[in-house]
C-alpha positions as CSV (number, residue, x, y, z in Angstrom):
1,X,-72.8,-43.1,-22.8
2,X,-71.8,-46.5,-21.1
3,X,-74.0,-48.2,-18.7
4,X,-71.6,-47.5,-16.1
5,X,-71.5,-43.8,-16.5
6,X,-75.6,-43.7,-16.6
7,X,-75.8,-45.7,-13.2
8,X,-73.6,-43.4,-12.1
9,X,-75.4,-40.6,-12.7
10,X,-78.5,-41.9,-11.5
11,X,-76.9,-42.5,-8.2
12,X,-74.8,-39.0,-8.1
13,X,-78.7,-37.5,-9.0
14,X,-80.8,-39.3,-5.8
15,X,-77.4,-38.9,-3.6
16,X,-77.5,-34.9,-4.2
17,X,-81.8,-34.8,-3.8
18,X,-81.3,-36.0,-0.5
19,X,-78.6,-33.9,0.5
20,X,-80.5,-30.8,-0.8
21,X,-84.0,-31.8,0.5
22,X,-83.4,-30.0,4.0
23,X,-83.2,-26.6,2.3
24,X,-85.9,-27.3,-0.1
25,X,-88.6,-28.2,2.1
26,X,-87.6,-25.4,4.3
27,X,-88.5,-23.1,1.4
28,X,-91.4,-24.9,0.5
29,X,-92.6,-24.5,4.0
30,X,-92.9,-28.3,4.6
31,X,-90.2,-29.4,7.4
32,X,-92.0,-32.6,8.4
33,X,-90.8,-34.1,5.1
34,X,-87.2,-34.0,7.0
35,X,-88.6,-36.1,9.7
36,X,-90.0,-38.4,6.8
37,X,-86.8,-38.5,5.3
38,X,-85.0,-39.6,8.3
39,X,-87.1,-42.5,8.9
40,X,-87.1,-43.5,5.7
41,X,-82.8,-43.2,5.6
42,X,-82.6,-45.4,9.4
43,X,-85.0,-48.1,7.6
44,X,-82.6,-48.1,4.4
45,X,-79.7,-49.1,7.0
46,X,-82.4,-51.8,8.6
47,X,-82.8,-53.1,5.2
48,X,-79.7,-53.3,3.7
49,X,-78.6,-55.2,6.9
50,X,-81.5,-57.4,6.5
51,X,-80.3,-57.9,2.5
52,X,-76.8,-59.1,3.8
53,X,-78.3,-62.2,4.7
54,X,-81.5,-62.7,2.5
55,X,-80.1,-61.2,-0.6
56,X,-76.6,-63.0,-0.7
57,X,-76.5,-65.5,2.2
58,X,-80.1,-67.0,1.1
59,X,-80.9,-66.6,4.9
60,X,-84.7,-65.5,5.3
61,X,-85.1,-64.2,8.4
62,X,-88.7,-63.3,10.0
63,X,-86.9,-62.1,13.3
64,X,-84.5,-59.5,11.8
65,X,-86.4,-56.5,13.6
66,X,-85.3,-58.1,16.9
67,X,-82.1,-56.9,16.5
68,X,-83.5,-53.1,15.4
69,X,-85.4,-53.3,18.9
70,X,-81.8,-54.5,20.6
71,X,-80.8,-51.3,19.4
72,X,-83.5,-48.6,20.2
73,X,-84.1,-50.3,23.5
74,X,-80.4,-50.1,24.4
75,X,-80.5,-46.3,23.8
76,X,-83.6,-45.7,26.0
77,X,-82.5,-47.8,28.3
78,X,-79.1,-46.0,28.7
79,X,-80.9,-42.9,28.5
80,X,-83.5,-43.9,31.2
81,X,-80.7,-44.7,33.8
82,X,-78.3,-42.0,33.1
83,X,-81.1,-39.6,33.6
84,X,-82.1,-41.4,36.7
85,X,-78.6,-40.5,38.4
86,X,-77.4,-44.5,38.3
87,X,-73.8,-44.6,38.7
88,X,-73.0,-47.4,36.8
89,X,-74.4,-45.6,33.9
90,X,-72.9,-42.2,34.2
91,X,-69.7,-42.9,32.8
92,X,-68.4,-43.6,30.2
93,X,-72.2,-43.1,28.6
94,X,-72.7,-39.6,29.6
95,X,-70.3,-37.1,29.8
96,X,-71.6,-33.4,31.5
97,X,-75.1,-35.3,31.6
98,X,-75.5,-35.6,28.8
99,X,-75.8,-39.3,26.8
100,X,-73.3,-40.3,24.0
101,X,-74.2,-41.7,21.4
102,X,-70.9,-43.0,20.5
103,X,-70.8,-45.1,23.8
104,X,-74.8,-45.9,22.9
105,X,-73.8,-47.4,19.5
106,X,-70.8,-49.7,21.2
107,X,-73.2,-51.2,23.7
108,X,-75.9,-51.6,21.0
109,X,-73.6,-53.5,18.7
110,X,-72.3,-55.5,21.3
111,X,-75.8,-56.2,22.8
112,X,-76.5,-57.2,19.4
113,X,-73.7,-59.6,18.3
114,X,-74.0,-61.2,21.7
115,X,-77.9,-61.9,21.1
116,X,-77.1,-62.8,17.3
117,X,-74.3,-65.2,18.0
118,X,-76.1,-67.2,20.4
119,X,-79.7,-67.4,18.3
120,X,-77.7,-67.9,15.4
121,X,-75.4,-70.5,17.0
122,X,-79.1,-72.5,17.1
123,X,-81.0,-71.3,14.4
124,X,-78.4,-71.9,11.6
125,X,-78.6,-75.2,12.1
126,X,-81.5,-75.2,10.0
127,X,-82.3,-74.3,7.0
128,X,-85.5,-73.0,4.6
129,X,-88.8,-73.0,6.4
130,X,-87.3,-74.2,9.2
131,X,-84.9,-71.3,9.5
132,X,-87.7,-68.9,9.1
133,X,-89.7,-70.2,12.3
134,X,-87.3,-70.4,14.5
135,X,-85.9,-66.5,13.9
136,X,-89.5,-65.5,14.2
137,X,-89.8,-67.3,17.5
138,X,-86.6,-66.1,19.0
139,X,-87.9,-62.0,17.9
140,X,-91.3,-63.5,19.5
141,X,-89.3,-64.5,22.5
142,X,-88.0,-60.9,23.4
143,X,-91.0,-59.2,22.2
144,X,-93.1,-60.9,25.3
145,X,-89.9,-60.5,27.3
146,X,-89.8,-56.5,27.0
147,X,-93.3,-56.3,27.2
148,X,-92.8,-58.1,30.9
149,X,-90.3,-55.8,31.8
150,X,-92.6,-53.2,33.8
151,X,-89.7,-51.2,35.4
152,X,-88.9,-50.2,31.3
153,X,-92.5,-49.3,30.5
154,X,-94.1,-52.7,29.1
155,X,-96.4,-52.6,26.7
156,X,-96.7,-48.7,26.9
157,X,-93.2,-48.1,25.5
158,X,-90.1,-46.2,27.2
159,X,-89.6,-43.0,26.2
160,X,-86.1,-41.1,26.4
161,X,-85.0,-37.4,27.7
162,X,-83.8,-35.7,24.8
163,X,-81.2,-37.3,21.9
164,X,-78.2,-38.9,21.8
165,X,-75.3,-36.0,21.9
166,X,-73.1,-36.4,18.7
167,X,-70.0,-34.5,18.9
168,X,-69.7,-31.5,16.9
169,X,-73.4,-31.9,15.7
170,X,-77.0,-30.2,17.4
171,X,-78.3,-33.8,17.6
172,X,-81.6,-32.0,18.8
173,X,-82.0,-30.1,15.2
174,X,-83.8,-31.8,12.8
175,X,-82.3,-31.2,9.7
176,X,-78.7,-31.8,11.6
177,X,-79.7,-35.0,12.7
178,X,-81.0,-35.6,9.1
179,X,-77.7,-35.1,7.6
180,X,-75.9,-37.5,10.6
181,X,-78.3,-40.2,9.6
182,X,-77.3,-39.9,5.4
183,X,-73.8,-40.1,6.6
184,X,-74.0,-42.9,8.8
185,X,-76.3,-44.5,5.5
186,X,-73.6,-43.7,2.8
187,X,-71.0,-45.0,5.0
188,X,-72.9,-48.4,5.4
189,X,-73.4,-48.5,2.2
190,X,-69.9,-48.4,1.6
191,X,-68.7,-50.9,4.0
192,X,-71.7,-53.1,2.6
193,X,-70.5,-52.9,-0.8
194,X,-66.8,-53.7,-0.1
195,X,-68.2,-56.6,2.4
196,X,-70.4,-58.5,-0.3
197,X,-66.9,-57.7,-3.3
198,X,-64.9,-59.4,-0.8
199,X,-63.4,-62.6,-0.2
200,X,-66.2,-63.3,2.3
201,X,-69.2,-61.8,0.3
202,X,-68.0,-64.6,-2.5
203,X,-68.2,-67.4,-0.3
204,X,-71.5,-66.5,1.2
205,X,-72.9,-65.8,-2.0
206,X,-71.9,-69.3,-3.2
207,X,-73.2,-71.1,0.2
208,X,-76.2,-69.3,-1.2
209,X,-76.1,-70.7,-4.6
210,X,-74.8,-74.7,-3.4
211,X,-73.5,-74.9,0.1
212,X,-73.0,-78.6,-0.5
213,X,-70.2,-77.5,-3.0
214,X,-68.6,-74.9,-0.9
215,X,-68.0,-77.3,1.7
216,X,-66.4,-79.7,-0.4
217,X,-63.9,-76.9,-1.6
218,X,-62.9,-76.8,2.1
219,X,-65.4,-73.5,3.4
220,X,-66.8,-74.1,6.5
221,X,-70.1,-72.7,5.5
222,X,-71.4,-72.3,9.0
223,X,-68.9,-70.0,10.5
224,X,-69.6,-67.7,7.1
225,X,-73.3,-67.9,7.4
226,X,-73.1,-67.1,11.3
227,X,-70.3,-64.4,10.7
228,X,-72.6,-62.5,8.4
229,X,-75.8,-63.3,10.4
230,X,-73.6,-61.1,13.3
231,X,-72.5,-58.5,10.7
232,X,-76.2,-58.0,9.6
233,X,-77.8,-58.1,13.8
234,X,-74.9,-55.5,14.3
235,X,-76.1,-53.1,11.3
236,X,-79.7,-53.3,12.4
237,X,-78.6,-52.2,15.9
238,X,-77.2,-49.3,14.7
239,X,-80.3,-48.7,12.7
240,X,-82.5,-49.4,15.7
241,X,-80.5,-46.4,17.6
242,X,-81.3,-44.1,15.5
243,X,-84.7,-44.7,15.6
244,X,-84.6,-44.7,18.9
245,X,-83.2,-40.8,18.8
246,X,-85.8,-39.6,16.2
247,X,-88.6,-40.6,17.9
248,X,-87.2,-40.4,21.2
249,X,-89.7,-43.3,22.4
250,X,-89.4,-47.1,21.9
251,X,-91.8,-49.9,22.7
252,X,-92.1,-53.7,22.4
253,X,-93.6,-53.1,18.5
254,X,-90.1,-53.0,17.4
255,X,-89.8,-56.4,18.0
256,X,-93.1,-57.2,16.2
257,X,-93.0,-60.0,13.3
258,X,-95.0,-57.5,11.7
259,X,-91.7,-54.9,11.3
260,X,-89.5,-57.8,10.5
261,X,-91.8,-58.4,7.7
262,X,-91.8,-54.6,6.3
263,X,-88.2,-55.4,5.9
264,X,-88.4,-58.2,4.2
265,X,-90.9,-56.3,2.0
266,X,-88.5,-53.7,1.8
267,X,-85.5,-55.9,0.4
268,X,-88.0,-57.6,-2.1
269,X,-89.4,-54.6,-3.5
270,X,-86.2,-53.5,-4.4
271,X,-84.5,-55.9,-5.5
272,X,-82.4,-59.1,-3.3
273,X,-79.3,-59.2,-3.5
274,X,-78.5,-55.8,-4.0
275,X,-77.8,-53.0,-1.9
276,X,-78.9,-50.0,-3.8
277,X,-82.2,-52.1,-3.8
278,X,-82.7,-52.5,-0.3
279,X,-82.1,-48.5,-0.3
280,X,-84.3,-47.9,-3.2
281,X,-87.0,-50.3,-1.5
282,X,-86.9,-48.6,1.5
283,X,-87.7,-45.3,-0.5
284,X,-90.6,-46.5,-2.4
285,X,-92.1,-48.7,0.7
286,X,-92.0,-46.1,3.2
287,X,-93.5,-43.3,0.3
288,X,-96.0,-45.3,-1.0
289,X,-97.0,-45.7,2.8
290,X,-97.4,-42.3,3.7
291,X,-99.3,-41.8,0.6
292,X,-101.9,-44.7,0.6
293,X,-102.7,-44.2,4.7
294,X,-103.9,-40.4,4.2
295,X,-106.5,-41.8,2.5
296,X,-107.6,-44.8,4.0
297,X,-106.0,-46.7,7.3
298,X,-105.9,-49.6,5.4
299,X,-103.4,-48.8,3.2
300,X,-101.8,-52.3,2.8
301,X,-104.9,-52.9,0.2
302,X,-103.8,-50.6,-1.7
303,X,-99.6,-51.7,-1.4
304,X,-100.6,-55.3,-1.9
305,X,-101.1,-54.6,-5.6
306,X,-98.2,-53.0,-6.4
307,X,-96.3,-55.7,-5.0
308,X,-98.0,-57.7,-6.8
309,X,-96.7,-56.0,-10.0
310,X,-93.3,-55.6,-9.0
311,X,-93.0,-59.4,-8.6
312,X,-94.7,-60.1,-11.9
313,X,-92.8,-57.3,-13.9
314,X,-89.8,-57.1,-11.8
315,X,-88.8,-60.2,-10.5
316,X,-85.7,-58.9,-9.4
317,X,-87.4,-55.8,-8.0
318,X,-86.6,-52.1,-8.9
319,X,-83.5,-51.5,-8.8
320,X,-83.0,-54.6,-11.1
321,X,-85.6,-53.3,-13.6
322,X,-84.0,-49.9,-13.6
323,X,-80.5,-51.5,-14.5
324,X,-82.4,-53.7,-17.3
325,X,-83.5,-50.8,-18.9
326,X,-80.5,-49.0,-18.6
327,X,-79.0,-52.4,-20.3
328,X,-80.9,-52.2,-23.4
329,X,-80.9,-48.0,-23.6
């Protein structure tokens, strides 16, 4: 059997555990591991997003949860005012009253290129350390900005009246919203997959490698690394929206450097540069959590040496081990 055909396989496998894990843990009496699941599927989307730019643009970015928080806090906040009878919210955001997310999702991703085009106009200026700094001062920046904003909760968080409605879909059933989330995952996938094949995901992979000589072969390097800097903020908002539905609360923590740093965690773990990784990191990071904390609350002393195996074993993280060995079966 070819390499091909295995990793195949291995992907056909994971893709049809997560579509049967609703039923399963119905039967097994444990439904909260569908609420696991979910998160676990909206921080996959975070991460891949966040892999766009580290993974093949070379951009490392300590803000990137600033543009998950865009998201959850444009939800809430649509949420907050259409409940609160404001007419300039009502339509086209709500129709019956009742909040849709497709309209939720438009003004997300707009909010989101908006904020990413204008930090990233700045911050790609730079490069390295420097780049680093000033993405984690910009997500610093909003953090203390929502936390000021008493009228949407401040530091206590705004919570939201009910989900998002989703045509065709009980958005307020569990393992229905589950199955909207893998969808909205596998089609990101997708769309990530073709992005980084394409003409574009060549050139930012070799502004990656030696800008220097992709601007002498006529790219302009900064519109690439800004256009996919965008592409990645808009993902994340997406991702940040459904986070905001599953929990149905947000608060300034999504901003944190600390979140931004769990994604970049994420994207390491399972491998830069490759978008089954991010997924695959996601999984294991997010697992591994909710394992280690029932037993102490400081479970990142237990994580850190795992990590710390990973990079010595598996430099290029899981998913790349898992396609060495496949290599040499």
């Amino acid at each position: 059997m070819s390499s091909i055909n295995r990793k195949w396989i291995f992907l056909l496998v994971c893709l049809s555990l997560l579509i049967l894990l609703p039923p399963v843990s119905q039967t097994l009496d444990e439904s909260y591991l569908i609420s696991s699941m979910t998160r676990v599927l909206i921080f996959a989307m975070a991460a891949i997003s966040l892999d766009l730019i580290v993974g093949y643009g070379g951009m490392v970015s300590f803000g990137h949860a600033a543009f998950v928080g865009l998201g959850a806090y444009t939800a809430a906040i649509l949420s907050f005012h259409i409940n609160d009878g404001s007419p300039l919210f009502t339509m086209p955001f709500a129709y019956d009253g009742t909040n849709q997310l497709w309209a939720v999702l438009l003004v997300a991703i707009g909010v989101a290129a908006l904020v990413a085009t204008l930090t990233g106009m700045i911050s790609l200026r730079t490069h390295r350390i420097h780049f680093i700094m000033i993405t984690l001062a910009f997500a610093q920046m909003l953090y203390y900005l929502f936390i000021s904003l008493d009228y949407y909760g401040g530091e206590d968080g705004l919570p939201m009246m009910g989900r998002n409605q989703i045509p065709l879909i009980d958005s307020g059933d569990d393992t229905s919203f589950y199955y909207f989330c893998l969808l909205v995952l596998i089609l990101f996938i997708i769309l990530a997959r073709r992005l980084v094949g394409s003409h574009f995901g060549r050139v930012l992979q070799g502004c990656k490698y030696n800008e220097k000589r992709m601007q002498t072969l006529g790219f302009n390097t900064y519109r690439y690394r800004l256009t996919a800097y965008v592409i990645a903020a808009m993902g994340a908002a997406v991702a940040g929206v459904l986070l905001a539905n599953k929990t149905e609360y947000v608060d300034p923590g999504l901003f944190s450097w600390h979140l931004s740093g769990e994604l970049l965690v994420m994207v390491i773990l399972g491998g830069m540069g490759s978008i089954y990784g991010a997924v695959i990191g996601a999984i294991v990071y997010l697992l591994l959590e909710q394992i280690f904390s029932a037993y102490t609350e400081h479970w990142m002393i237990l994580l850190g040496p795992v990590l710390i195996l990973v990079v010595i074993y598996a430099r290029h993280g899981i998913y790349g081990y898992l396609q060495k060995l496949n290599q040499n079966a």
